[in-house]
C-alpha positions in Angstrom: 33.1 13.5 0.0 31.6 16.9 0.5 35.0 18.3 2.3 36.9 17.3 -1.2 34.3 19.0 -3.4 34.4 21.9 -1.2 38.5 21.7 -1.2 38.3 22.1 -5.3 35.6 24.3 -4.8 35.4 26.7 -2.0 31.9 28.6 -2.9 30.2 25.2 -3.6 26.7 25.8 -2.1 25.5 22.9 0.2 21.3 22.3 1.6 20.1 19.4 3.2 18.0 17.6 0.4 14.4 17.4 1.8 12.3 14.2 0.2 9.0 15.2 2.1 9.3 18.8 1.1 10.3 17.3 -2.8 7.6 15.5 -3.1 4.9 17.8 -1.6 6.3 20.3 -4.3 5.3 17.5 -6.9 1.9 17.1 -5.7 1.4 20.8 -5.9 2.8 20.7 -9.9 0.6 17.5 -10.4 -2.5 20.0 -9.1 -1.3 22.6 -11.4 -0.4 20.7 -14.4 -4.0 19.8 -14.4 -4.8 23.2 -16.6 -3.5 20.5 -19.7 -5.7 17.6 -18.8 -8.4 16.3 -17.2 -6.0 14.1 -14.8 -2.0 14.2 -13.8 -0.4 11.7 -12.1 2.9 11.8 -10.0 5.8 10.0 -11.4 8.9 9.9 -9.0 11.0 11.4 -7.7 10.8 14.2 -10.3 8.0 13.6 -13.1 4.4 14.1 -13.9 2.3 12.3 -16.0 -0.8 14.3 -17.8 -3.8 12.7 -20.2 -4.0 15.2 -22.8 -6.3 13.2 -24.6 -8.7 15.2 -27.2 -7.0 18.2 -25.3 -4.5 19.3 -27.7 -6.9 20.4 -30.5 -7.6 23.8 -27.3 -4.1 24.8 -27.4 -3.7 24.7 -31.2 -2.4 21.3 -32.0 0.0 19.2 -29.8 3.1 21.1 -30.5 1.9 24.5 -29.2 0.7 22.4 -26.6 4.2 21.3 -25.3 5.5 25.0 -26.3 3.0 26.3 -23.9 4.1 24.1 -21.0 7.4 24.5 -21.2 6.7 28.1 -21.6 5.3 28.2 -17.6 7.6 26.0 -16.3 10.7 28.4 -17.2 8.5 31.4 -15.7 8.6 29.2 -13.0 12.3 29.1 -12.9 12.1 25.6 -13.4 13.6 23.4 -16.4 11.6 20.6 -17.7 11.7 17.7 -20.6 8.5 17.0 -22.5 7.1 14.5 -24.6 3.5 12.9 -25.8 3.0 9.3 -26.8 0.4 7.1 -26.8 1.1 5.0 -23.5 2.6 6.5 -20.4 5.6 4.2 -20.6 6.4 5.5 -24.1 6.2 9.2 -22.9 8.0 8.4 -20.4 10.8 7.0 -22.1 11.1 9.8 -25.2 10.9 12.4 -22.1 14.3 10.9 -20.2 16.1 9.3 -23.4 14.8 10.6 -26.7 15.2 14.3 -28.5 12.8 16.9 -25.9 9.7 17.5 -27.2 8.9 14.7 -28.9 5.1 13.3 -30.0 4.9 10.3 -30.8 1.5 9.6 -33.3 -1.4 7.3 -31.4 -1.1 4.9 -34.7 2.7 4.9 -34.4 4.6 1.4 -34.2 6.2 1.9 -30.7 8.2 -0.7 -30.9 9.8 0.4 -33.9 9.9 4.1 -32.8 11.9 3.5 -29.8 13.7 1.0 -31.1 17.0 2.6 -30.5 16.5 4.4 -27.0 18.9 2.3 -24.1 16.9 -0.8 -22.5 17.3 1.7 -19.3 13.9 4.0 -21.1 12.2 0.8 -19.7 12.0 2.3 -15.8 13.7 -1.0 -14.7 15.9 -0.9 -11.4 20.1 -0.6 -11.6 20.3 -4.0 -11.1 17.8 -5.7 -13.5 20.0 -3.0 -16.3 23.1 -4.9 -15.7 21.6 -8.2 -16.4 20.6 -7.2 -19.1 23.7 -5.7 -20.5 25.1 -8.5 -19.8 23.1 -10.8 -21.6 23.7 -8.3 -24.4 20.2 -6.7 -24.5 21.6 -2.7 -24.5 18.6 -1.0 -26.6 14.6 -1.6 -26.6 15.0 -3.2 -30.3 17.2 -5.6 -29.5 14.2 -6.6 -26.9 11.3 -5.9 -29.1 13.0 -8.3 -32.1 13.2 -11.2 -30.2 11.1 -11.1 -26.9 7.7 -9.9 -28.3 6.6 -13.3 -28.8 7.9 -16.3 -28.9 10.9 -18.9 -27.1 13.1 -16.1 -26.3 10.4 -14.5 -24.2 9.9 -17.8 -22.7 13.2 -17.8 -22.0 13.6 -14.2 -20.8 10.1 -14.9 -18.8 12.0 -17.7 -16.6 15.0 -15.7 -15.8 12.5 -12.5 -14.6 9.5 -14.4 -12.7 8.6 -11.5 -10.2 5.3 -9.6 -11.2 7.0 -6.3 -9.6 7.8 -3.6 -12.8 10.2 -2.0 -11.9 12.4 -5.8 -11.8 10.6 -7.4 -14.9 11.6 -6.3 -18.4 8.8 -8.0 -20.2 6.2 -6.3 -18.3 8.0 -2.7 -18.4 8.2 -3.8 -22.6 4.2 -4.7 -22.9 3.2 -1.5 -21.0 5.7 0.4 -23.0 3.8 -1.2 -26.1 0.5 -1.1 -25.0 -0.1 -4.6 -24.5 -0.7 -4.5 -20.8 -2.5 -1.4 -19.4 -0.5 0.6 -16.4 -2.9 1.8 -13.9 -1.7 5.1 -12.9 -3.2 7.2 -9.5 -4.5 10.7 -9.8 -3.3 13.3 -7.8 -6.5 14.6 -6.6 -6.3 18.3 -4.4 -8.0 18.2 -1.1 -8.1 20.6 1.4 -6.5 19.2 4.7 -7.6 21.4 7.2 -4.2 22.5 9.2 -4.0 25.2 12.7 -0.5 26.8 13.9 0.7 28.5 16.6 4.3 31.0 15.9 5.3 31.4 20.2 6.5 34.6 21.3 8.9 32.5 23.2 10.5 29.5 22.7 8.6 26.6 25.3 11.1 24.0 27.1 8.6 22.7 29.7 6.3 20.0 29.1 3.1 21.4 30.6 3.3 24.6 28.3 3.6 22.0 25.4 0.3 20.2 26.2 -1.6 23.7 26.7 -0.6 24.1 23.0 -1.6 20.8 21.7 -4.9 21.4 23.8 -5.3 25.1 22.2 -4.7 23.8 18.9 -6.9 21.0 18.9 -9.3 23.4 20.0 -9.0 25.2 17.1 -8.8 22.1 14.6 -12.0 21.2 16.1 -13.8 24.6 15.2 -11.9 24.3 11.5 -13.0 20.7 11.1 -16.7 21.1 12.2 -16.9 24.1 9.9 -16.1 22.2 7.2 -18.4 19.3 8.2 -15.9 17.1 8.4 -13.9 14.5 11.1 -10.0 13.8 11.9 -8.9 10.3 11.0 -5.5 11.0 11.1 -3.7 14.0 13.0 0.1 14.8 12.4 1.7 17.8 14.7 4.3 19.5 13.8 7.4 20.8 16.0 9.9 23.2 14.8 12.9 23.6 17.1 14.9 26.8 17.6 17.8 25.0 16.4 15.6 24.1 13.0 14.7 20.5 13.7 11.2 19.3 13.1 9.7 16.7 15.1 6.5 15.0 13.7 4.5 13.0 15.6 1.1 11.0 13.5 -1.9 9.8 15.0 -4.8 7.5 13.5 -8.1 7.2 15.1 -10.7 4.6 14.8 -13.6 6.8 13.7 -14.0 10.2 12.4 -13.9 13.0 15.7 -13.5 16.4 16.0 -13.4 15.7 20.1 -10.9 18.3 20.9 -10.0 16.8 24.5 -10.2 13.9 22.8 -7.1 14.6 20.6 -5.4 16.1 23.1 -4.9 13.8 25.6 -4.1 11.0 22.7 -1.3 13.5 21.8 -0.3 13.6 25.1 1.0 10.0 25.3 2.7 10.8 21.8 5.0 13.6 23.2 6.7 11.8 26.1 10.2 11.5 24.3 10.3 14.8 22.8 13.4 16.6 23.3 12.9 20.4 23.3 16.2 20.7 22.7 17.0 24.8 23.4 13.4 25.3 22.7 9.9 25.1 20.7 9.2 28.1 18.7 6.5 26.6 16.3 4.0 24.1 16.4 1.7 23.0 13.9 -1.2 20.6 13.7 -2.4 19.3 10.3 -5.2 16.8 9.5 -4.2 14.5 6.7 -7.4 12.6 6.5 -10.8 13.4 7.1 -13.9 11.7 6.4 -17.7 13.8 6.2 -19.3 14.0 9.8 -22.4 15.7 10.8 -23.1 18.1 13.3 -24.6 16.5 16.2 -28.2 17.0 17.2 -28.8 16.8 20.9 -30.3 17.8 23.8 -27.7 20.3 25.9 -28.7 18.9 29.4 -28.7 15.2 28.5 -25.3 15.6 26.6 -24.2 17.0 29.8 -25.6 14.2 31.8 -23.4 11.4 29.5 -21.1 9.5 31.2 -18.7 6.7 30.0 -16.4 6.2 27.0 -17.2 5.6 23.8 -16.1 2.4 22.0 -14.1 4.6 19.7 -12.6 6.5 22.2 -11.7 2.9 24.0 -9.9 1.5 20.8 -8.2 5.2 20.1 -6.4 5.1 23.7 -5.6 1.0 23.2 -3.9 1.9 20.1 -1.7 4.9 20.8 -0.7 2.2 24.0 -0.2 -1.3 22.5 1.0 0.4 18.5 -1.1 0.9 15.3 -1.5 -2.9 14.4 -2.2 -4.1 17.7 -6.1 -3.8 17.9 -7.5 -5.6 15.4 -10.9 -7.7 14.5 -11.6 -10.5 12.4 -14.0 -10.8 9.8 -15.1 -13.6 7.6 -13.6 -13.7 4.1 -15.3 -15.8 1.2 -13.1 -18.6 0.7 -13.6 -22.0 1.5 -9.6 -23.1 2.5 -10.4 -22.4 6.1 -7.0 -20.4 7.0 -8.3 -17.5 4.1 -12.2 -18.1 5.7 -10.9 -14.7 7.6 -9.2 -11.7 7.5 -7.9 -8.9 10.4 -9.1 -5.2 9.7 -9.3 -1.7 11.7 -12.0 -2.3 14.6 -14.2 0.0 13.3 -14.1 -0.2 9.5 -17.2 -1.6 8.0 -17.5 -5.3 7.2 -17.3 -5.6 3.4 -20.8 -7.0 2.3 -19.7 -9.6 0.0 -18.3 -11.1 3.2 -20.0 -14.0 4.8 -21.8 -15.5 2.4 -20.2 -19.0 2.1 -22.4 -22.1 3.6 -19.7 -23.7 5.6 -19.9 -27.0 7.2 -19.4 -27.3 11.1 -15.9 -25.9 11.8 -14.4 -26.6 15.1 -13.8 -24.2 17.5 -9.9 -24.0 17.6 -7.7 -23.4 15.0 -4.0 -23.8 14.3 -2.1 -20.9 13.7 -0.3 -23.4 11.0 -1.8 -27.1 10.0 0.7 -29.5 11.4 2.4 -32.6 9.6 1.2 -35.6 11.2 1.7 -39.4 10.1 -1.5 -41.5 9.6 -2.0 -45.3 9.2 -4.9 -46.6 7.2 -5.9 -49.3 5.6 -6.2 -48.2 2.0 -4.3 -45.4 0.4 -8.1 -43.2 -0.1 -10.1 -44.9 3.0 -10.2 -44.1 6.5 -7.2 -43.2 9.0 -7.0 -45.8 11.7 -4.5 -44.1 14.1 -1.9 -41.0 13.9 1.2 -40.0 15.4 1.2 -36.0 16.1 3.5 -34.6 18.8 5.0 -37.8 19.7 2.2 -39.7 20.6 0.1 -42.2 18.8 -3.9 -41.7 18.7 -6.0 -44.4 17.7 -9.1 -42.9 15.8 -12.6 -44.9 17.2 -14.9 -42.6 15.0 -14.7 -40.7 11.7 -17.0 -38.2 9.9 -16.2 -37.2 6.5 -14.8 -36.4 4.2 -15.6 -32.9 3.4 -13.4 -32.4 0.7 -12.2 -28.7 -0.5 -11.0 -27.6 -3.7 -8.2 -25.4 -4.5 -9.1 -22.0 -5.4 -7.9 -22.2 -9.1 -8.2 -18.5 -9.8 -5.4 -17.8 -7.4 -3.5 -21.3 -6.7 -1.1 -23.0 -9.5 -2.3 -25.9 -11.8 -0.3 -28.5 -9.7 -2.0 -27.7 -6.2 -3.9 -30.6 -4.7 -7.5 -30.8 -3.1 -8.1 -31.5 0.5 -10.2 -34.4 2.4 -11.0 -33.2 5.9 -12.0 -35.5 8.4 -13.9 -34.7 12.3 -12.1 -37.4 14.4 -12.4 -38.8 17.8 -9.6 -40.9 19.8 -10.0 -43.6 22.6 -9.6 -40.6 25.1 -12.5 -38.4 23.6 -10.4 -35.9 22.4 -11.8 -34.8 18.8 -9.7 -33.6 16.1 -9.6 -32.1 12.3 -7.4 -33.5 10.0 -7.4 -33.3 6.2 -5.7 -35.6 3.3 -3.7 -32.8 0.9 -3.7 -35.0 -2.4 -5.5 -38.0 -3.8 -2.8 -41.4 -4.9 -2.4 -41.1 -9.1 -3.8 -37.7 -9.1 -1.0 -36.4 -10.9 -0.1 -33.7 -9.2 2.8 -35.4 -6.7 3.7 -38.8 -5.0 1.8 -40.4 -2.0 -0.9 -38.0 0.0 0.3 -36.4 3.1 -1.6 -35.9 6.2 -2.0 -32.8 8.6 -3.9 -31.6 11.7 -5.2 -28.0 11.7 -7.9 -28.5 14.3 -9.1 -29.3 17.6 -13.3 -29.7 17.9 -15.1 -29.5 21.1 
């Protein structure tokens, strides 16, 4: 507990640890590091990842190269461990478990090189460690000599089926090999245009805080249209007296630099602030911004406009019902009618490869989940004569069908079975959609079952 460490030691110094401000420090070092190759990459909480590929031959050869970054990092104050391999995973794990400053050759047997780092080089989670320790896997070799091929990486594969790195050894040991690529993200610097405002005096009162917001979005709107550019997210910044900052995020639908606009959405965002003894700073910072043109109108018309636009609309619904709650569909290629859709941000565009598919006639309701149901029929693979769904029994006067509907084999397992789907109507009228999931003797399970996910007009 901090009040023991600070009974054995009295001078112990103690700061709040601050992840945001951590990782914005990264970024910036990601940025910098870039003087050593084309591209650096973030690796947290407290790494970066460079591509000095056909880079070191500038510096003098790989070794100076390492000499001169650790050279600026201690003018930096700041104490760093090194290393260059071929794969990131390798660097990675020569930086944190292997001699500092090592460079590892691009023809080198990886394997073999890191054969006696800990099995914890392989960036696997605390847990996943203690499995294998327990199984008696302690370093990489004893990995790489019996789960590189073969039944004990079958065997190794069962226990760990999860696709997720950081929990599956084998994968953390292929990309550590080279075997499997690892995608990495660049850290790319972008300027996010950000307005401030230092009070004279510290505001309690509400109405002083919305002439703020209102000033400053002002001002974000002159920054923003300077740069040609539109808000798509806006986060402001509070700093109390007592030295608590209060953020508060905003998304919009489309790209604005509509300073009223902003500030009324702000408005609704700042009802449970508590000003505590008072608001000395406040600070408004737009995180993403997407290109938008200067308008071209006439001054009198624009003056004339009345109404709401339909971003503006979806903007207010959102900051009222909550950032998922404004949604609309559009159609997905896929032929398995619950994927034949997919929910996205009202405004984005509709992908083009979208709604291509020639689809049979789909009725007009669907199930939020196909329903079990129990059919009689007169031969396992012919025609349903009645059904029992929801308690009651439907006799089935007319079919259509079947339409029948393959599994998508590039995303569903070997054992999943096709669909028959039938339009049906019942002695009352009513018209339904069922489908058979399975064929009898198709190998891939016992008797069909039946289900309704329908209901035609």
């Amino acid at each position: 507990m901090l009040a023991d460490a600070r009974a054995v030691c009295p001078r112990l110094k103690v700061a709040p640890s601050d992840a945001a401000g951590d990782r914005a420090f990264l970024e910036k070092l990601a940025a910098w590091a870039r003087r050593w190759g084309p591209w650096s990459a973030l690796d947290e909480p407290d790494g970066l990842v460079v591509d000095v590929t056909a880079v070191a031959h500038l510096f003098g050869g790989e070794r100076r190269l390492l000499a001169d970054v650790a050279a600026r990092f201690a003018a930096r104050g700041l104490t760093v461990r090194t290393a260059i391999a071929p794969t990131a995973g390798a660097a990675w794990a020569l930086a944190h478990y292997g001699r500092p400053g090592s460079i590892l050759p691009p023809d080198a047997d990886i394997a073999a090189a890191l054969a006696d780092l800990p099995v914890g080089a392989l960036r696997l989670h605390d847990d996943v460690l203690v499995v294998l320790r327990r199984l008696g896997l302690k370093r990489i070799g004893d990995m790489t000599g019996r789960f590189v091929e073969g039944s004990g990486r079958d065997a190794l594969r069962r226990r760990f089926r999860r696709k997720t790195p950081g929990i599956n050894p084998l994968l953390r040991l292929d990309q550590l090999t080279g075997r499997l690529p690892e995608p990495l993200l660049p850290v790319v610097p972008s300027l996010m245009p950000l307005v401030q405002r230092r009070l004279m005096e510290p505001i309690r009162h509400r109405d002083l805080l919305d002439q703020v917001i209102a000033d400053l979005a002002a001002d974000m709107a002159r920054t923003l249209e300077g740069l040609g550019l539109g808000a798509r997210r806006l986060e402001v910044g509070l700093w109390r007296v007592d030295g608590e900052v209060i953020v508060r995020a905003l998304e919009l639908a489309a790209a604005t630099r509509d300073a009223p606009h902003i500030a009324r959405l702000f408005a609704a965002k700042l009802d449970d602030v508590d000003a505590g003894f008072g608001i000395e700073t406040v600070r408004l910072r737009a995180s993403w911004a997407e290109p938008l043109a200067v308008p071209q109108a006439d001054i009198e018309a624009r003056a004339q406009v009345q109404g709401t636009s339909l971003a503006t609309c979806i903007d207010r619904l959102t900051v009222r019902l909550g950032p998922d709650a404004v949604r609309r569909p559009v159609l997905y290629a896929s032929h398995i009618p619950e994927r034949a859709q997919r929910w996205q941000r009202p405004l984005d565009p509709e992908p083009v490869s979208q709604g291509q598919l020639a689809f049979h006639a789909r009725p007009l309701k669907l199930l939020d989940r196909a329903e079990r149901i129990t059919v009689i029929y007169l031969m396992p693979d012919g025609y349903p004569k009645s059904f029992r769904w929801r308690g009651r029994v439907h006799d089935v006067m007319r079919v259509e069908g079947p339409e029948r509907i393959a599994p998508e084999w590039w995303r569903e397992k070997g054992s999943t079975r096709l669909r028959d789907y039938y339009r049906i109507e019942d002695g009352e009228g009513r018209r339904y959609w069922i489908y058979r999931l399975g064929m009898l003797g198709d190998g891939r399970g016992g008797e069909p079952d039946w289900y309704l996910q329908g209901l035609c007009a």
